[in-house]
C-alpha positions as CSV (number, residue, x, y, z in Angstrom):
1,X,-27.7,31.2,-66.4
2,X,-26.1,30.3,-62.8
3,X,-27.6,27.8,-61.1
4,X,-27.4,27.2,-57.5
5,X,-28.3,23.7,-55.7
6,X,-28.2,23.8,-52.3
7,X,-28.0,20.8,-50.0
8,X,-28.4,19.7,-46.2
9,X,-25.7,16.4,-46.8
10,X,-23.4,15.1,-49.9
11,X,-25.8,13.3,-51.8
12,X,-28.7,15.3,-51.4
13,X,-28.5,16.9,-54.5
14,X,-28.3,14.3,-56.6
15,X,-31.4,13.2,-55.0
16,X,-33.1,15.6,-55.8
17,X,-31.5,17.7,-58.5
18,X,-28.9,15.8,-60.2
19,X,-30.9,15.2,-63.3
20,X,-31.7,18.8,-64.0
21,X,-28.4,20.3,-63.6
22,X,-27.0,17.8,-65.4
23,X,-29.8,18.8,-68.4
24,X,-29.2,22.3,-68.1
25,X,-25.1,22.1,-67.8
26,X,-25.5,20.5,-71.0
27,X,-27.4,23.5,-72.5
28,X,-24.3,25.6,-71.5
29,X,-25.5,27.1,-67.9
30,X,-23.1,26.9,-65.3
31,X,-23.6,24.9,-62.1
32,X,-22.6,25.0,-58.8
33,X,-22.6,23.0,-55.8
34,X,-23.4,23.9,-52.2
35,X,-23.4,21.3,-49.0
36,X,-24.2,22.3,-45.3
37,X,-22.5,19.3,-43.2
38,X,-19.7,17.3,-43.9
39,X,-22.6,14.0,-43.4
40,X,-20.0,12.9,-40.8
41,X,-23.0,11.1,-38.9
42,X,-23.0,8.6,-41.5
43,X,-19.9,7.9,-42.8
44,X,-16.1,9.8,-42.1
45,X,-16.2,13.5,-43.5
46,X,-13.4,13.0,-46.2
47,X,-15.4,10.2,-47.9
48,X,-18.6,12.0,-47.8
49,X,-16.3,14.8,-48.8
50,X,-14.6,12.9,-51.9
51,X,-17.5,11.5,-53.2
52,X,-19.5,14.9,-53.4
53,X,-16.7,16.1,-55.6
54,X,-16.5,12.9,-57.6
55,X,-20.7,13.1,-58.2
56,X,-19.8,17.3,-58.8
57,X,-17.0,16.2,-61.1
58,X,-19.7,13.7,-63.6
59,X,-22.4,16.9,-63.5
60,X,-19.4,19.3,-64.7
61,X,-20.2,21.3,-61.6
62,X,-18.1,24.8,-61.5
63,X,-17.5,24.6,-58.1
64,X,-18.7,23.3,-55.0
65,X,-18.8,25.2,-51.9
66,X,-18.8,23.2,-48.2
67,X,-19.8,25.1,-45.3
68,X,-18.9,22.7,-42.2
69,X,-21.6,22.8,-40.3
70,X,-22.7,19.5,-38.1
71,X,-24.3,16.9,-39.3
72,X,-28.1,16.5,-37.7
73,X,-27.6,20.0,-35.7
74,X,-28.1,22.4,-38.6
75,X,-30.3,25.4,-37.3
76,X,-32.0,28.1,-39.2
77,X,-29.4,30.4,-37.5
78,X,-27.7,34.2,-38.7
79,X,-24.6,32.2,-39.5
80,X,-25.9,29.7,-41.5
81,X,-28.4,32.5,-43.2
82,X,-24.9,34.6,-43.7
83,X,-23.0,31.5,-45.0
84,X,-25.6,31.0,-47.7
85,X,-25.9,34.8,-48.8
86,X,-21.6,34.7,-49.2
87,X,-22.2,31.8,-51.5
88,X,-24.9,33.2,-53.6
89,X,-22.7,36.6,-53.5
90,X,-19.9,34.8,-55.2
91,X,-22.1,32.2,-57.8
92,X,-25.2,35.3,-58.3
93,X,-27.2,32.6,-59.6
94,X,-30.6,33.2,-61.2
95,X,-31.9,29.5,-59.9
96,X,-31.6,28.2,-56.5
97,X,-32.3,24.6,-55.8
98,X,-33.0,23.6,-52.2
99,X,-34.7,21.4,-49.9
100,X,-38.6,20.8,-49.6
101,X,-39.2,22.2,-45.7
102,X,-42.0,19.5,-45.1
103,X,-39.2,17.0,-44.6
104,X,-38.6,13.9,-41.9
105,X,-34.8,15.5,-41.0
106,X,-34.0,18.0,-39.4
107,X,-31.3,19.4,-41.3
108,X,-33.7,19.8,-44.3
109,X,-36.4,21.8,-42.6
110,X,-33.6,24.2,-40.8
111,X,-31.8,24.9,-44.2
112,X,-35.4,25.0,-46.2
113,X,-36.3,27.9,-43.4
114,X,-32.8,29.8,-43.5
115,X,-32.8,30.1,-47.7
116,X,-36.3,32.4,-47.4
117,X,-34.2,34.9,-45.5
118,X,-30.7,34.5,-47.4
119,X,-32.0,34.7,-50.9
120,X,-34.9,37.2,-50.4
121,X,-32.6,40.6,-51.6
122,X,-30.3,38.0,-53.6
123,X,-32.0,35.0,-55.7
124,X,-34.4,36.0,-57.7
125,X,-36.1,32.0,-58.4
126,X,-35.9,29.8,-55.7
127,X,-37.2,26.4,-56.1
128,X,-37.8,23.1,-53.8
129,X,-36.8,19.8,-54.5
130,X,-37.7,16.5,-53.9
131,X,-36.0,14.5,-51.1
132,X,-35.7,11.8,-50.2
133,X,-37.2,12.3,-46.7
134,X,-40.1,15.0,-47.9
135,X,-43.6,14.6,-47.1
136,X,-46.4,15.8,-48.6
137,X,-44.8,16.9,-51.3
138,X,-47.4,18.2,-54.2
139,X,-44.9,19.5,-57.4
140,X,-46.1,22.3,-59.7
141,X,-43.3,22.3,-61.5
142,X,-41.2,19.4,-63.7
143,X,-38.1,18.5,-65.9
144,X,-38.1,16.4,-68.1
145,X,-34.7,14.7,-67.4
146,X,-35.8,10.9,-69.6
147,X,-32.4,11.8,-71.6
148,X,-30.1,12.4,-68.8
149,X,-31.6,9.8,-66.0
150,X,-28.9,7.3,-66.1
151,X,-26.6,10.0,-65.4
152,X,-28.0,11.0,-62.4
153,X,-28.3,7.8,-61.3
154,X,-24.6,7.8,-61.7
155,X,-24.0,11.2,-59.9
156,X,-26.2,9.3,-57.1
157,X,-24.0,5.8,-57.4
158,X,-20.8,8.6,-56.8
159,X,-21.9,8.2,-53.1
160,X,-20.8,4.6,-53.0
161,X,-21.0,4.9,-48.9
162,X,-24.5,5.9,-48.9
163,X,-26.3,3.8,-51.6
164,X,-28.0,1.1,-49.5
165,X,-28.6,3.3,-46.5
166,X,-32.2,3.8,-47.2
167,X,-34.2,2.1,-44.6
168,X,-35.9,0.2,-47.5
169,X,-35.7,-3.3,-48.0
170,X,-33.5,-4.5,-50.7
171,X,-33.8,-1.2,-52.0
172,X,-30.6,1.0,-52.9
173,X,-31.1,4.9,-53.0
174,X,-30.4,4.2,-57.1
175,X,-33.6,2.1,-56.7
176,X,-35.8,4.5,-55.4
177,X,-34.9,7.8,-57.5
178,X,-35.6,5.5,-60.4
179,X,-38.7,4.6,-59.0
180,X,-39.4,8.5,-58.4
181,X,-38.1,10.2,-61.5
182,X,-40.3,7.6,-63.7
183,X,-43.9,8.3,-61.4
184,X,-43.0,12.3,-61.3
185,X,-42.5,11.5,-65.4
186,X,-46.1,9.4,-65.3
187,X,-47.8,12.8,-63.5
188,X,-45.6,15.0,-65.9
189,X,-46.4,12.6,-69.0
190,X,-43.4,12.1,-69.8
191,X,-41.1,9.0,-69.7
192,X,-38.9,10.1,-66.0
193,X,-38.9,14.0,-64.7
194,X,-38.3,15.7,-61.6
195,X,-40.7,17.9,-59.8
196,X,-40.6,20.9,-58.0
197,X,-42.7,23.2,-55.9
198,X,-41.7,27.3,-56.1
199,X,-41.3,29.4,-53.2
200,X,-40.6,31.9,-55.8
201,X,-40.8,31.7,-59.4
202,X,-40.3,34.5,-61.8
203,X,-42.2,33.4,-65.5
204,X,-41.1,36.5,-68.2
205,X,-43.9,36.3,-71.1
């Protein structure tokens, strides 16, 4: 298989993701990479830049594909809706990963909104994925990534500029997708998972 994750910012896909591409790469599926903003509202573009291909470059990602928009003015717009139908042109994967649209940012609920449109004809499943800034987020579906964890932790530890800006206490981003992937692995009885909620989900029996 191809599989797609798409994110609003470098290091929202490892967030989210990491640990499930990194399972499936491992099975022999390809993966590929795509980021909306160059996150140039919280750190300088090239570092968020070099450190999404450093984190793309530990989940033997195929290729990762950054389509410039601004950082905290992403719209669900035609171009962005275009820009995200060329990608999926060029990967033609048969997963896409993407953003929960119940989400605290803005950039998460635009892109959430423009992937209905720009995968309906294209992507045949489409799932959501955990953020970091979601809200009332209720999974129906897991992975069971308790083999691969520490690796996307790694993927996550990549974004050295971003790992304590969390908001949280003492807490680094490391710490709290820890803390997530083992209570999503507690509802998915297993030892750490992540969880995701379909928009579209295609089950061949």
């Amino acid at each position: 298989m191809n599989i797609l994750a798409i994110g609003a910012h470098p290091d929202d896909i490892e967030y989210g993701c990491a640990g499930t591409l990194i399972k499936y790469r491992r099975q022999g599926h390809k993966i590929y990479l795509c980021v909306v903003t160059n996150g140039a509202a919280k750190d300088a573009p090239d570092i968020r830049k070099k450190e999404q291909l450093e984190a793309a470059r530990l989940m033997d990602a195929e290729d990762v594909f950054f389509l410039e928009h601004q950082d905290t003015e992403v719209e669900c717009s035609r171009q962005l809706i275009m820009d995200i139908e060329d990608v999926a042109r060029k990967v033609q994967p048969d997963f896409a990963l993407v953003p929960y649209p119940d989400d605290t940012h803005q950039d998460h609920r635009a892109l959430a909104q423009a992937v209905i449109p720009a995968s309906r004809s294209i992507i045949r499943n489409v799932l959501y994925f955990e953020g970091f800034s979601s809200i009332n987020f209720n999974p129906t579906v897991y992975v069971d990534i308790g083999d691969v964890l520490e690796y996307k932790l790694a993927c996550l530890e990549a974004h050295k500029s971003q790992v304590m800006n969390t908001y949280v206490h003492e807490r680094s981003i490391v710490d709290v997708a820890r803390s997530t992937a083992h209570f999503r692995g507690i509802q998915a009885r297993v030892k750490s998972a992540e969880a995701f909620s379909a928009m579209r989900l295609f089950i061949n029996i």
